[in-house]
Each structure stands twice: as structure tokens, then as C-alpha cells.
N, C-alpha and C positions, 0 to 999 in steps of 0.2 A: 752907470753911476760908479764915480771912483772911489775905490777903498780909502781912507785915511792912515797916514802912517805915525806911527809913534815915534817920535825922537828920542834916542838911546842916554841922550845926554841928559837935556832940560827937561822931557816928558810931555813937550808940548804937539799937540797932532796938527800935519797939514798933510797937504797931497802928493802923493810919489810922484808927480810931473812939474813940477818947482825948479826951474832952473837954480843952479848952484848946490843943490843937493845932493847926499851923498851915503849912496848904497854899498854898505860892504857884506860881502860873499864869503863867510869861512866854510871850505870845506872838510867836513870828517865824514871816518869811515861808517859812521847810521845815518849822513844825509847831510844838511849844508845850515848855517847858522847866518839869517840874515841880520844887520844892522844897521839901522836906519838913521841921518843926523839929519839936521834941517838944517835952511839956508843959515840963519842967523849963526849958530855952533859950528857950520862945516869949514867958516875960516880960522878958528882956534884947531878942529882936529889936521886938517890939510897942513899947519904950522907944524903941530906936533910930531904927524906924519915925516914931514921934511926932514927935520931933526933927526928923526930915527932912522931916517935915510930908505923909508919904505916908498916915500912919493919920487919921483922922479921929477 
């Protein structure tokens, strides 16, 4: 059974295997800071991304 993810954004839950979705990894120095978007929000943050010239 798969866990549900929360979306960082809207706060709506669906499943971490959703194509188009989109898992961010911060690491610090006590451990690592996941951040979950869903399909629907992850083309607004991927644009935003752009912009800030963090996506490639």
C-alpha cells in the first residue's frame, strides 16, 4: 500500500508515483527537508523554477 503525499502548495494529497510530479530534496546539516508538489501545481513551480534559473 502507498503512502499519500501532501502537496506543499495546495495541500491536496495524491500518490508519490503520479507522473509529472515533483519531489524536492533540501539537504542540511541534521538531515534532508523533503517537498512534495502535485501534478496540477508542479507546472506553475517548474515555470517559477525556470525563471530563477534553478531548472535547467
Amino acid at each position: 500500500m502507498q503512502k499519500l503525499k501532501t502537496c506543499n502548495v495546495c495541500g491536496k494529497k495524491f500518490k508519490p508515483g503520479l507522473p509529472g510530479r515533483l519531489q524536492i530534496v533540501k539537504k542540511k546539516k541534521k538531515g534532508k527537508v523533503e517537498i512534495w508538489v502535485c501534478p496540477d501545481c508542479a507546472k506553475e513551480v517548474k515555470k517559477r523554477l525556470e525563471d530563477l534559473e534553478l531548472l535547467y
